[in-house]
MILOGU-428692 format. One record per residue (C-alpha): x, y, z; residue number from 0; residue in one letter. Coordinates in steps of 0.5 Angstrom, whole numbers. Layout:
N
> X/Y/Z/NUM/A
...
//
This chain:
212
> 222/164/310/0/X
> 219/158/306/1/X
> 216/153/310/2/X
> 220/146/309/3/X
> 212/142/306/4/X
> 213/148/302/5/X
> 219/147/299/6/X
> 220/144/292/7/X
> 224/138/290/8/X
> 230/139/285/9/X
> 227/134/282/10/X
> 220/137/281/11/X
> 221/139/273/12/X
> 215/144/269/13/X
> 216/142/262/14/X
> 210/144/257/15/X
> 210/138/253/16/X
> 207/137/245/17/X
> 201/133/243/18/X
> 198/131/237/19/X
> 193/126/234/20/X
> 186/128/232/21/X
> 183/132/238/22/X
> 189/135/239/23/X
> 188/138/232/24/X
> 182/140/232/25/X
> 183/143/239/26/X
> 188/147/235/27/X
> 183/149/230/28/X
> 178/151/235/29/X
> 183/155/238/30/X
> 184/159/231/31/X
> 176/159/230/32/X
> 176/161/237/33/X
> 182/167/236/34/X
> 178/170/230/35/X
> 170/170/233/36/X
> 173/174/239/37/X
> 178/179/235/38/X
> 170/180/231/39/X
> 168/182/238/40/X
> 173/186/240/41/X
> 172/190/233/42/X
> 164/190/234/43/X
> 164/193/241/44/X
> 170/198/238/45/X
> 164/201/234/46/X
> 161/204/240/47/X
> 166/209/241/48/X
> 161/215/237/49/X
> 169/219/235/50/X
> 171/215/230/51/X
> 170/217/224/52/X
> 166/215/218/53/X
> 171/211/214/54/X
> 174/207/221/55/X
> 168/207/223/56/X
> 166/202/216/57/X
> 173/199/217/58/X
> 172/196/223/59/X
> 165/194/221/60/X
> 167/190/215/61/X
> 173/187/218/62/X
> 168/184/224/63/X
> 165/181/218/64/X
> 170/179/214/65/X
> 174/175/220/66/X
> 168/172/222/67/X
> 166/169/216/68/X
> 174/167/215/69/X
> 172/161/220/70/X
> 165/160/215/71/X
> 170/158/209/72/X
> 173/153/206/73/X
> 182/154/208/74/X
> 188/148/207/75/X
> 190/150/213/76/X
> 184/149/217/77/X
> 177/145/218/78/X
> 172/151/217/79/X
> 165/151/222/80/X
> 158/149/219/81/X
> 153/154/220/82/X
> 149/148/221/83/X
> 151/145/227/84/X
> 154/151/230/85/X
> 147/155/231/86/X
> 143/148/231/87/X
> 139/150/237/88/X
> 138/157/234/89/X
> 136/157/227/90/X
> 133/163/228/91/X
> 139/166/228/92/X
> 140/163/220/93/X
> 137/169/216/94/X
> 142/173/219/95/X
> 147/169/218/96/X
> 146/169/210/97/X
> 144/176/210/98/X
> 151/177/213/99/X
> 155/172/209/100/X
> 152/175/202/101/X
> 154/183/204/102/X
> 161/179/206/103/X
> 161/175/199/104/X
> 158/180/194/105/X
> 159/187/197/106/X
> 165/188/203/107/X
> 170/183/198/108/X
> 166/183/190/109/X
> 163/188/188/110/X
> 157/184/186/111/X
> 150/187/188/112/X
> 147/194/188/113/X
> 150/196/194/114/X
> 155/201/192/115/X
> 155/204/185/116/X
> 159/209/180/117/X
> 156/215/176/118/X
> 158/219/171/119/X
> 156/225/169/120/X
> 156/231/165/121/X
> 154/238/168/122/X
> 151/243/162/123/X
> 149/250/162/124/X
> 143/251/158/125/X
> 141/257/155/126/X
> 136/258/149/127/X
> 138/252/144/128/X
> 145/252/146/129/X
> 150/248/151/130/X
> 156/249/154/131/X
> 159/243/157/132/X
> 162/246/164/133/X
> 165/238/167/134/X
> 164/231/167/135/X
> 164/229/174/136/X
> 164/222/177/137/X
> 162/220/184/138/X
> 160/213/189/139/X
> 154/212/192/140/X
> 154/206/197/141/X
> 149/203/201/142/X
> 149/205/209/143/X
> 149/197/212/144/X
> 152/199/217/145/X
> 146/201/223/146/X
> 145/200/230/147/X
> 140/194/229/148/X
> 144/191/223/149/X
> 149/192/229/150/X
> 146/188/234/151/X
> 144/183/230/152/X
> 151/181/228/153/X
> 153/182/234/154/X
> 148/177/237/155/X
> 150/172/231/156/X
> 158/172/233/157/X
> 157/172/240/158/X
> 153/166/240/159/X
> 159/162/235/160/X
> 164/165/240/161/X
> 161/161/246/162/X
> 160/156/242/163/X
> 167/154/239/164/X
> 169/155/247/165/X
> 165/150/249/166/X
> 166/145/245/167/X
> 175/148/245/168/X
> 173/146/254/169/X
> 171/139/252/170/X
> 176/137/248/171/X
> 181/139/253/172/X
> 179/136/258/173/X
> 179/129/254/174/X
> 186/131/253/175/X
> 188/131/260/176/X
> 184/125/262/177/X
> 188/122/256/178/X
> 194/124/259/179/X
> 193/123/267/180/X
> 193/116/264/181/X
> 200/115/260/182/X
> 205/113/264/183/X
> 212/117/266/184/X
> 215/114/259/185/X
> 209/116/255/186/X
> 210/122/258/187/X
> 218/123/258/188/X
> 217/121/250/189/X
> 213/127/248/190/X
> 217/132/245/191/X
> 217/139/249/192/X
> 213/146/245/193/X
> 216/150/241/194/X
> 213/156/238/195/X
> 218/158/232/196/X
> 218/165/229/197/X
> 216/165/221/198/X
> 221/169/216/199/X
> 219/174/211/200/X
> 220/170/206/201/X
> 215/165/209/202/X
> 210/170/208/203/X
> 207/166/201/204/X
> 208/159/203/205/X
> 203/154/206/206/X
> 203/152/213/207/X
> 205/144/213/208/X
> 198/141/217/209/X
> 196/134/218/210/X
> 189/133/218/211/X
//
């Protein structure tokens, strides 16, 4: 039985309330950031698992990178990060971050650097001065990237701008909730509850609506 201290007034209401402004924004974008660099993560410590085979296995590997990097680059729909001033205190880490980026840029999206190449050939058997022409072949050779140091060292990039955007998502809350211990009950009462909406099919070409 409850206690009669414990029991809850019928007044008492539990309402999610929706906030707005600059750092509620950015709050908002550090989520995403945040969302990103994690599902990297996830998809880093995936390739562990020694079964997959060797296209998963490269699938993963290029999708940590490519969401990665999506945080990195410019969108209408959110401020990027600056590499800049998320590895200010560890700018040894920048040459990897570079190295990263163009392997994103020129070879996981473009097809812009030697790392992977298209041959042509002909087989021919020769006897005396003759040639028969037997078949024309035509092959891919890819650069393998993927290798337990290069691994490690994306993995200690990404692990690095995940604690980072925490920290800095954990100080904006808590601006946010000073901010709102100090409104008034009315302050409070006129904020609009949150409400999460399911996008349609036909959104799926259609620009998100943010305010910046």
């Amino acid at each position: 039985m409850m206690d009669k201290q414990e029991e809850i007034s019928p007044s008492a209401i539990k309402k999610l309330l929706q906030l707005s402004g600059p750092k509620a924004r950015t709050l908002e974008e550090f989520s995403l950031h945040g969302h990103d660099l994690t599902g990297s993560l996830q998809l880093l410590e995936a390739l562990n698992n020694k079964a997959l085979s060797s296209e998963v296995r490269k699938g993963l590997w290029y999708h940590a990178i490519t969401i990665f990097y999506k945080c990195f680059k410019h969108s209408d729909a959110r401020r990027r990060l600056w590499p800049q001033v998320v590895f200010a205190k560890r700018p040894d880490l920048m040459p990897a971050y570079n190295f990263f980026l163009n392997l994103r840029d020129r070879h996981i999206v473009h097809d812009d650097n030697p790392y992977i190449k298209a041959y042509v050939g002909v087989y021919v058997h020769k006897e005396n001065d003759a040639y028969t022409v037997e078949d024309v072949v035509s092959s891919v050779a890819i650069f393998d990237i993927l290798d337990e140091n290069r691994w490690r060292i994306f993995c200690e990039l990404v692990r690095f701008a995940v604690a980072w955007v925490d920290k800095e998502k954990t100080r904006l809350k808590n601006l946010l909730k000073a901010e709102c211990e100090k409104k008034s009950p009315q302050e409070l009462d006129s904020l609009k509850e949150l409400a999460i909406t399911i996008p349609t099919l036909n959104q799926v070409s259609e620009k998100k609506e943010v305010e910046f």
